[in-house]
C-alpha positions in Angstrom: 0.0 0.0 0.0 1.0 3.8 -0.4 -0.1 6.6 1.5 0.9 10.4 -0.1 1.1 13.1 2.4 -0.7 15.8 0.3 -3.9 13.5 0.3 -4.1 13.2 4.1 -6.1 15.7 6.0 -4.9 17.6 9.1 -7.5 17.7 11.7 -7.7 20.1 15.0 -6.9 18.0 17.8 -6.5 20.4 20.4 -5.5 24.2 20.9 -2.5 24.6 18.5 -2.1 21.1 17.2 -3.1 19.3 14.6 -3.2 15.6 13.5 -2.8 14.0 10.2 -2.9 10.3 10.2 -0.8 9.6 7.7 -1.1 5.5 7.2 -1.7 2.7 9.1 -2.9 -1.1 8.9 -3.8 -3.7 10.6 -1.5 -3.0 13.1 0.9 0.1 13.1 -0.3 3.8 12.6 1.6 6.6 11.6 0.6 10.3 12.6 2.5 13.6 12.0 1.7 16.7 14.1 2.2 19.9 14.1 2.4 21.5 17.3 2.6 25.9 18.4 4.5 27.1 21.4 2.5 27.0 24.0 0.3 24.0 23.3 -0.4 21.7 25.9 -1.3 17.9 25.6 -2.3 16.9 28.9 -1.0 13.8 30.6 -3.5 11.2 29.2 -3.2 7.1 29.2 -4.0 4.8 26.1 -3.4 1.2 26.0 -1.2 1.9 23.0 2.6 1.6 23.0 3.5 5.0 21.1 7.1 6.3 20.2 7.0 9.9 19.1 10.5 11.2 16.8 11.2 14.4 17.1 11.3 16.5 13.7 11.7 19.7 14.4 11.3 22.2 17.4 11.4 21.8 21.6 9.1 19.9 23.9 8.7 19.1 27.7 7.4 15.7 27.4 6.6 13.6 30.4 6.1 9.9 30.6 5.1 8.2 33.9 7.3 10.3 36.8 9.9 11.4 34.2 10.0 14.5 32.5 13.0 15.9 29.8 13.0 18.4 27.2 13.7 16.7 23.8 14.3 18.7 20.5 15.2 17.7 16.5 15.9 14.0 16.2 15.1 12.7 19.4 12.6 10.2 20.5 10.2 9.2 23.3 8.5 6.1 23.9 5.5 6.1 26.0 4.8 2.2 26.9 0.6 1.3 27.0 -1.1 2.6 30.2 2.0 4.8 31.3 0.6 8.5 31.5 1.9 11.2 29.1 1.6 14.5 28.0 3.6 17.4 26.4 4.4 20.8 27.0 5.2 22.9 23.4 8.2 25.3 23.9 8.9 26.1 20.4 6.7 25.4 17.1 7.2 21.8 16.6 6.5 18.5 13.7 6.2 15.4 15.3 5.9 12.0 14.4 4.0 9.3 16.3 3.8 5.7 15.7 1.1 3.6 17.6 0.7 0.0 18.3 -1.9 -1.4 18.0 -3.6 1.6 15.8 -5.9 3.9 17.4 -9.1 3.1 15.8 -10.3 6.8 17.4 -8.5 8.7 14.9 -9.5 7.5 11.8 
């Protein structure tokens, strides 16, 4: 299967973010955001295991009781059930990969 970025539609998903789900199967799901500086993503749990890589910008992400800022080219992995969140302190692109998909986004 191929999945071409300009067809995929960016959705709001919260004050200064937006989503695009940009392919997934039965299995894996790949999403790209785009995040403004001073978004928020509160801490939230999903069964999901989800690794986010960095693209571009700074974030204070927190998983579980640890918290770090991460920038360009670095990645998080938040395990299933392990709260998260994020705290946006530059304009940032993102990429996060779910296991299993999450059927609530598409």
């Amino acid at each position: 299967m191929f999945f071409f970025n300009q067809d995929m539609i960016a959705k709001e998903a919260g004050e200064g973010i937006t989503r695009k789900v940009l392919a997934y199967g039965e299995k894996l799901m790949l999403c790209e955001l785009t995040l403004r500086k001073g978004a928020v993503i509160a801490e939230h749990t999903h069964p999901h295991e989800q690794c986010t890589y960095i693209i571009s910008g700074k974030l204070r992400f927190a998983v579980g009781d640890e918290a770090m800022e991460v920038g360009s080219g670095d990645m998080v992995l938040a395990p299933g059930n392990i709260s998260h969140g994020v705290i946006v302190l530059e304009d940032a692109v993102t990429v996060d990969i779910f296991s299993p998909i999450r059927e609530d986004f598409i």
